[in-house]
C-alpha positions in Angstrom: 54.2 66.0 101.8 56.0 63.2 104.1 60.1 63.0 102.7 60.4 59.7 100.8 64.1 59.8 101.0 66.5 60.2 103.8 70.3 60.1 104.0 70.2 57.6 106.8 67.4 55.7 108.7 69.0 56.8 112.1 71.1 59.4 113.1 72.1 59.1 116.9 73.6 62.5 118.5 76.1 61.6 121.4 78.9 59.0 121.1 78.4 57.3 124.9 77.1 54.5 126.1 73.6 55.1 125.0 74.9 56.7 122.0 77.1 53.1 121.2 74.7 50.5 121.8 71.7 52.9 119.8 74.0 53.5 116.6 75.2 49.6 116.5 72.1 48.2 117.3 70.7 49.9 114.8 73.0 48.8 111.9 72.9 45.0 113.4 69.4 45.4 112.1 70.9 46.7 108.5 69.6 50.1 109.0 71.7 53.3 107.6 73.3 54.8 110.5 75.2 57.9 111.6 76.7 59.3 115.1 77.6 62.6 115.9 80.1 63.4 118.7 81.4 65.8 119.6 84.2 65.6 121.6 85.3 62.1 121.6 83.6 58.6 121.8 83.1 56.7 124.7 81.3 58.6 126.8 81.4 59.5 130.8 81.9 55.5 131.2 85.3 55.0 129.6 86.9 58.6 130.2 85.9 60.1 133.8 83.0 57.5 135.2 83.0 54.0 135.7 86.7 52.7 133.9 88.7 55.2 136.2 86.8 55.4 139.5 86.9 51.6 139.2 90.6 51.4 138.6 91.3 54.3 141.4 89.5 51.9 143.4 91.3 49.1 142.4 94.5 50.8 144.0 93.2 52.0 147.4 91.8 48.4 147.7 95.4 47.3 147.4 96.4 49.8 150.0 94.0 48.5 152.0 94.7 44.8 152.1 98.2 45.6 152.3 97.6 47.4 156.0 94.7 45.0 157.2 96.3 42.0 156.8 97.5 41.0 160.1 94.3 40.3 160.9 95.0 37.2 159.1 98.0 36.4 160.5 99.8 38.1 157.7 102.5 41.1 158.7 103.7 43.3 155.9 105.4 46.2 156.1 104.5 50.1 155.8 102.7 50.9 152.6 104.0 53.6 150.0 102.0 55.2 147.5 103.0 56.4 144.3 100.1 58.3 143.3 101.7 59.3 140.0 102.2 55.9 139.2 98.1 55.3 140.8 97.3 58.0 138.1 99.0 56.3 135.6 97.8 52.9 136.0 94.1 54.8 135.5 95.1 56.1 132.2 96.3 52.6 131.2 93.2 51.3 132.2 91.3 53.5 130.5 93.8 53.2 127.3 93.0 49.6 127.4 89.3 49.7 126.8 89.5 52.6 124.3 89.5 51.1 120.8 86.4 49.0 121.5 84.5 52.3 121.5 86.6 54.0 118.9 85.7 55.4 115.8 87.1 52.9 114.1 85.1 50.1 116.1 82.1 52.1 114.7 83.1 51.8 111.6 83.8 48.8 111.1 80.3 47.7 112.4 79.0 49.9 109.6 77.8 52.9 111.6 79.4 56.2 109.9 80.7 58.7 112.6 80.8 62.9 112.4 82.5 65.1 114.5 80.4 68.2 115.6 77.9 69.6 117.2 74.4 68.3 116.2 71.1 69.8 116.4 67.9 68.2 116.0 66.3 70.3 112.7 63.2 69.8 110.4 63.9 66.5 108.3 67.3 65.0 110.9 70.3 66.7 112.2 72.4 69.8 111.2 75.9 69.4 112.2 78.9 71.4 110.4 76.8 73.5 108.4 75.0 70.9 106.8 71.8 69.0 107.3 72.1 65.1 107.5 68.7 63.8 106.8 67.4 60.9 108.6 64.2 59.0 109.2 64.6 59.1 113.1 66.7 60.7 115.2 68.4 59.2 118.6 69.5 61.7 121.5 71.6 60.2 123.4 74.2 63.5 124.3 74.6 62.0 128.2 75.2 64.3 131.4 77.3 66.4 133.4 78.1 66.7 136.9 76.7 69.6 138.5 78.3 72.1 140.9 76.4 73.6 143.6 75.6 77.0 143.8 76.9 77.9 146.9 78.6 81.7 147.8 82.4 81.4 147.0 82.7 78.7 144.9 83.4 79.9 142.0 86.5 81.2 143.2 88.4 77.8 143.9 88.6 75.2 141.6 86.0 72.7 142.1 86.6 69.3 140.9 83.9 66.7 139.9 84.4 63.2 138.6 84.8 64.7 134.7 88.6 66.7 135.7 89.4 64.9 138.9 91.7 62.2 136.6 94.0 65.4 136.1 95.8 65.1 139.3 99.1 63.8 139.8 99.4 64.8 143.5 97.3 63.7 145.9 95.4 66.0 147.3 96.2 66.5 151.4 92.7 67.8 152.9 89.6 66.7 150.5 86.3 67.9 151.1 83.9 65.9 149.1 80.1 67.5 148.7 77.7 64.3 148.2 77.0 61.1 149.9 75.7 59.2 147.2 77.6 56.8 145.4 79.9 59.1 143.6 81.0 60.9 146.5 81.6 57.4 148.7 83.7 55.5 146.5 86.1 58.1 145.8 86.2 59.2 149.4 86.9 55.8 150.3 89.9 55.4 147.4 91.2 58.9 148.7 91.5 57.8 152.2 93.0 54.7 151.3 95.9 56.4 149.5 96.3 58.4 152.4 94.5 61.5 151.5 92.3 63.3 154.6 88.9 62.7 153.2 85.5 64.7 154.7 82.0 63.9 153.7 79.1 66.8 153.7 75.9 65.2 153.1 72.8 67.1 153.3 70.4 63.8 154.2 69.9 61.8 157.8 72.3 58.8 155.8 74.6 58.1 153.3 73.2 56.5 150.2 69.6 57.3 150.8 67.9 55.5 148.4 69.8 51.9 149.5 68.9 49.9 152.5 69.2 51.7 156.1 71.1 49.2 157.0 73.9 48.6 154.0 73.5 53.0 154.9 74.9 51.7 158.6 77.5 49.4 157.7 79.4 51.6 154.6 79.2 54.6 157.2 81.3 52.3 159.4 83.1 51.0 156.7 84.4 54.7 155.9 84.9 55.5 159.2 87.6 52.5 159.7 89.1 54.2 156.6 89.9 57.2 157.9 86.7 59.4 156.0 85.1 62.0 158.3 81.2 61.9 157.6 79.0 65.1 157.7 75.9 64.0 158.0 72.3 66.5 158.2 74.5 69.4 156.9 75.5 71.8 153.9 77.6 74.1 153.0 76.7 77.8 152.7 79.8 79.2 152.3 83.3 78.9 150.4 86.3 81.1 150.9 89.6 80.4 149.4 93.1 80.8 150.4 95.9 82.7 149.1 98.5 80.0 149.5 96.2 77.7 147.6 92.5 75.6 149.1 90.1 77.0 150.7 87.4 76.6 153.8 83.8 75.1 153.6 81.4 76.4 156.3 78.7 74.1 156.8 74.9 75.6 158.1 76.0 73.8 161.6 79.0 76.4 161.7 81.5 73.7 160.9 84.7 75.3 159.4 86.2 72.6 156.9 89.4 73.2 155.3 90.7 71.3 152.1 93.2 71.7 149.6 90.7 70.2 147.5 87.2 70.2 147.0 85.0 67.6 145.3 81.6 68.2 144.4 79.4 65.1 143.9 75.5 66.2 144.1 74.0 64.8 141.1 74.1 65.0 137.1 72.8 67.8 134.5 71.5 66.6 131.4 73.3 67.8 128.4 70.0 69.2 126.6 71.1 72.6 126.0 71.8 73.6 122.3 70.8 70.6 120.6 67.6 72.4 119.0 65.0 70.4 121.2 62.6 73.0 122.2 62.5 74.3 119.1 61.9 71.1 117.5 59.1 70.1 120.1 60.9 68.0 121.8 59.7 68.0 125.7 61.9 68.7 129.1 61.1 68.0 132.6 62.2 70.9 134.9 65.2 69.8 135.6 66.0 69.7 131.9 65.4 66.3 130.9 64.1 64.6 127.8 60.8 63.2 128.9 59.9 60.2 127.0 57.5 56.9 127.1 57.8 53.5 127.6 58.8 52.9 124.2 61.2 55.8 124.7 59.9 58.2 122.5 59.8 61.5 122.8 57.3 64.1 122.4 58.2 64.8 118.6 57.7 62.0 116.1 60.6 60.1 114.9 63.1 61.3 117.9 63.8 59.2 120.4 66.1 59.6 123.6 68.1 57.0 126.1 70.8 57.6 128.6 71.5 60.0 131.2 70.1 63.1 129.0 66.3 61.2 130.1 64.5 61.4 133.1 65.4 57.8 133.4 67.7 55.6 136.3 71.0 57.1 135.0 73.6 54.1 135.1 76.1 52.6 132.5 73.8 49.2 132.5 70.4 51.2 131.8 71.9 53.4 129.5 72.8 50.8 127.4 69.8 48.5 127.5 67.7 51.6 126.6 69.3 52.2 124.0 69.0 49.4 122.3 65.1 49.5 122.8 65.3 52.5 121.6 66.7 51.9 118.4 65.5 49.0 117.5 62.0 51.0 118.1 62.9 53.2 115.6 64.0 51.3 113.1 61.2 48.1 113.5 58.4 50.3 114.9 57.5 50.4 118.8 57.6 46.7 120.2 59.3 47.0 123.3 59.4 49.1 126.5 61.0 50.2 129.1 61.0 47.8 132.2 59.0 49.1 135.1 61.4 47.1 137.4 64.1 49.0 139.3 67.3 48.6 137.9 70.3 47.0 139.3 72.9 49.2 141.2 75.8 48.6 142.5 78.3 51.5 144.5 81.8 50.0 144.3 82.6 50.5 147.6 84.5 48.2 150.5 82.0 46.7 151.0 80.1 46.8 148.0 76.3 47.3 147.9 74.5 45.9 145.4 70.8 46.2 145.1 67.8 45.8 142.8 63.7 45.9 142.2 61.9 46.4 144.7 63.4 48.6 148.2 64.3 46.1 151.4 64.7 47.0 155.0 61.3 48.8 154.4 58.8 46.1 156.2 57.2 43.4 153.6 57.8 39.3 153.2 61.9 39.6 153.8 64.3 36.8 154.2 67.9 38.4 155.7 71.2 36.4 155.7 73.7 37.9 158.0 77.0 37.5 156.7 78.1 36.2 159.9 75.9 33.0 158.6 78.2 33.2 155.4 80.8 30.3 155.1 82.9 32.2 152.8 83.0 35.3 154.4 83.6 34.0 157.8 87.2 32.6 156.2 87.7 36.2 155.0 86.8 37.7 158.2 84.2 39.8 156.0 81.4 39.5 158.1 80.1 42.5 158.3 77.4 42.8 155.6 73.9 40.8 154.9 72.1 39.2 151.8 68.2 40.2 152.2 65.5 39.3 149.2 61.9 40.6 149.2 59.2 38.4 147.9 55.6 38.9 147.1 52.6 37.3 148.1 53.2 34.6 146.0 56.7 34.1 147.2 58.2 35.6 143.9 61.6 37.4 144.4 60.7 40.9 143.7 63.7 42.8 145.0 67.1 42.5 146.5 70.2 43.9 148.5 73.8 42.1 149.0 76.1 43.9 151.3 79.6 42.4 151.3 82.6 41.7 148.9 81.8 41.0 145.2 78.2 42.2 145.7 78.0 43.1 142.2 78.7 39.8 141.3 76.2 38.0 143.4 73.9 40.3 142.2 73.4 38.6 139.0 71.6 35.7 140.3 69.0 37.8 141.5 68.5 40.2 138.9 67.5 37.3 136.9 64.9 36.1 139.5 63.6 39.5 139.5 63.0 39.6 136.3 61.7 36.2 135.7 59.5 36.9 138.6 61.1 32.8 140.0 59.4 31.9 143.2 62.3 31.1 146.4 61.7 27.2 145.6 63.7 27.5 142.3 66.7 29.1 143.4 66.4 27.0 146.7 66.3 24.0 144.6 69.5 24.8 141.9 72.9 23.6 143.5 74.8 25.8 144.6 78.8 25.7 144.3 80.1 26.1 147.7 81.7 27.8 149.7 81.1 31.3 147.6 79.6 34.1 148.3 76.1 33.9 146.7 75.9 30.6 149.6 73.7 34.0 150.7 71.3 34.0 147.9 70.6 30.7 148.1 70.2 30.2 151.7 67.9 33.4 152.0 65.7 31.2 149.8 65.6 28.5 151.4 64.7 30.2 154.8 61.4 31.3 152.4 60.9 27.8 151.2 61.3 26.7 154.9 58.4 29.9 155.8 56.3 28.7 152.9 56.2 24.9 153.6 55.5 25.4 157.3 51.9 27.1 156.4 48.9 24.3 157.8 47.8 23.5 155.0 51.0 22.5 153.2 52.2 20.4 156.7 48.2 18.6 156.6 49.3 18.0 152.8 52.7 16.6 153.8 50.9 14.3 156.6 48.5 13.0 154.1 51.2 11.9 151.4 53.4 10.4 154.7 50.1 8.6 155.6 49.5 7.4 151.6 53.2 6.4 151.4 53.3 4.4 154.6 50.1 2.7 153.4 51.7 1.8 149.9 54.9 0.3 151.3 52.9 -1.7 154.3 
């Protein structure tokens, strides 16, 4: 016989993003809500992800306009860091944003927070001994960054992005495993500080699953900065030095010595120990919570969102899962998961920004060349490219902006992608001018300019000439 009373009507297991948006969307709707964390809340995002990386960032940018900008006609003079004091403007930075995703915060939007470890049981959660009974339960327990299992390893420290916000010295030889968008933007910070930076990447590029040519230009971009790139290798080997750092040897025979070494080759979902198999609850190989559309998971009444699925994992999708998810539970299953890729953005100098459906693959492509850009030509940032992808019906299905603020510019056309806008309406909304989503725009209007210039639309335009000379004599 079916329980006909329940503690709470959702009890959410992970305080992150997904874990955030999942507990307080759910009591928005006036359900009876409980999180368990843990550690601390805030997730990945606010402590060792996005907030820090970003502010790390923030500082070798300044480094690096400092340096380049004679070729503006401005002279400075020689640059100092202070990475203690870079460190410590992190921490502020992430001090800053840390009571919106406090306890407290929680609390006061009438979500009731535990600290422990949870596990999915018969009826809701057991955390602390005790059972919490809930009417659906949320997972939403994130990821970690995984370390390579390669011979030596484990006998230097290894950093990933989780303990890297530790230092206070700046490491002097950095050997970063990864080329995805982890590895990039902090190679790219570290060199800027002033830190030798080396990139081992096992694929042909860097960022694989972005356009070859934004691949081309960041590659450049790195190299100006200083960052060696390893590309079509691995490392098979570790040893480490008495006096502290080690050596990498690559399967090409390179030896690679660091002081440091960074590993940045993907994300492990945090599904151990939580109860899940035992409960039902399916995981792909790799570990993750499969789930549906309406992200459910294999057991009734548990869902999942966030980076412990075997969906995109970003801060953005995390968040907007969530939210499905648990107004799901708690209204029943009216919407799903968006088939549409995801926007993306690596934080890089230049930034590369992307979203729906792949370009510099073949298809209906318009490309702006940043060389074509007003506002980047003042900059002297003309080294990147807008490109949108269309469909048959010239609907903007897709998306890539290479070039300063790409994230930003971004927006425009996440919003066409999901609308499904043909090029006419963004070619037809003014545009303020110069900026530097002049790129979006004009990339449309090169379609609208392709689509007008079919025959039967110019035999259509001669007609209504011919009708409106005859009207006006």
């Amino acid at each position: 016989m079916a329980r006909t009373t329940y503690d709470v009507d959702l009890a959410v297991i992970g305080g992150g993003t997904a874990g955030l948006v999942g507990a307080q969307t759910a009591a928005g709707l006036g359900a009876r809500v409980v999180l368990i964390e843990e550690r601390r809340t805030g997730g990945d995002c606010l402590y060792t992800g996005c907030v820090p990386s970003k502010a790390l960032l923030a500082a070798g940018s300044a480094a690096a306009t400092a340096r380049g900008a004679a070729r503006l006609g401005v002279e400075v003079g020689a640059v100092s860091v202070d990475f203690r004091r870079v460190m410590r403007h992190v921490r502020a930075a992430i001090a800053h944003i840390e009571p919106v995703d406090s306890p407290e915060a929680l609390e006061a939007a009438g979500v009731s927070v535990v600290q422990g470890h949870a596990r999915v049981v018969q009826g809701g959660v057991g955390v602390g001994g005790r059972t919490i009974t809930a009417r659906h339960v949320l997972i939403a327990t994130g990821s970690d960054p995984s370390v390579p299992d390669i011979p030596g390893i484990g006998g230097v420290p290894v950093l990933t992005n989780e303990n890297l916000w530790d230092l206070d010295v700046l490491p002097r030889e950095l050997v970063i495993l990864g080329g995805g968008p982890v590895g990039c933007e902090l190679a790219q910070a570290f060199a800027r500080l002033g830190c030798s930076v080396t990139i081992v990447h096992r694929g042909e590029r860097l960022l694989p699953r972005e356009d070859p040519e934004a691949s081309t230009i960041l590659a450049a971009a790195l190299g100006d900065d200083g960052v060696r790139i390893v590309l079509e290798d691995t490392a098979v080997a570790v040893a480490a030095h008495r006096s502290g750092g080690g050596r990498v040897t690559t399967a090409s025979g390179l030896e690679l010595p660091f002081t440091h070494l960074l590993a940045a080759v993907g994300r492990t979902p945090r599904s151990a120990g939580l109860g899940l198999e035992e409960a039902g609850v399916a995981l792909d190989d790799a570990g993750f919570v499969v789930t549906d559309r309406h992200l459910r998971t294999s057991t009734p009444g548990v869902w999942a969102a966030g980076d412990v699925t075997d969906h995109p994992r970003y801060t953005h999708t995390a968040g907007v899962h969530a939210s499905i998810a648990a107004g799901n539970a708690i209204l029943g299953p009216l919407r799903k998961v968006s088939r549409i890729e995801p926007p993306r953005v690596t934080f890089t100098d230049p930034e590369i920004a992307a979203v729906g459906a792949p370009t510099g693959r073949g298809g209906t492509e318009q490309t702006v060349p940043h060389t074509h850009q007003d506002r980047a030509v003042t900059e002297q940032r003309m080294e990147g490219f807008t490109r949108l992808v269309f469909d048959r019906r010239g609907r903007i299905i897709g998306g890539t902006i290479v070039g300063p603020r790409a994230g930003e510019s971004l927006g425009e056309v996440c919003l066409a992608v999901r609308r499904r806008l043909p090029a006419t309406v963004v070619a037809g909304t003014t545009h303020p001018y110069p900026t530097h989503s002049d790129a979006v725009w004009n990339a449309a209007i090169s379609q609208t300019r392709k689509v007008l210039a079919r025959p039967w639309i110019l035999a259509a335009g001669r007609l209504a000439r011919r009708l409106q000379q005859h009207r006006t004599g």
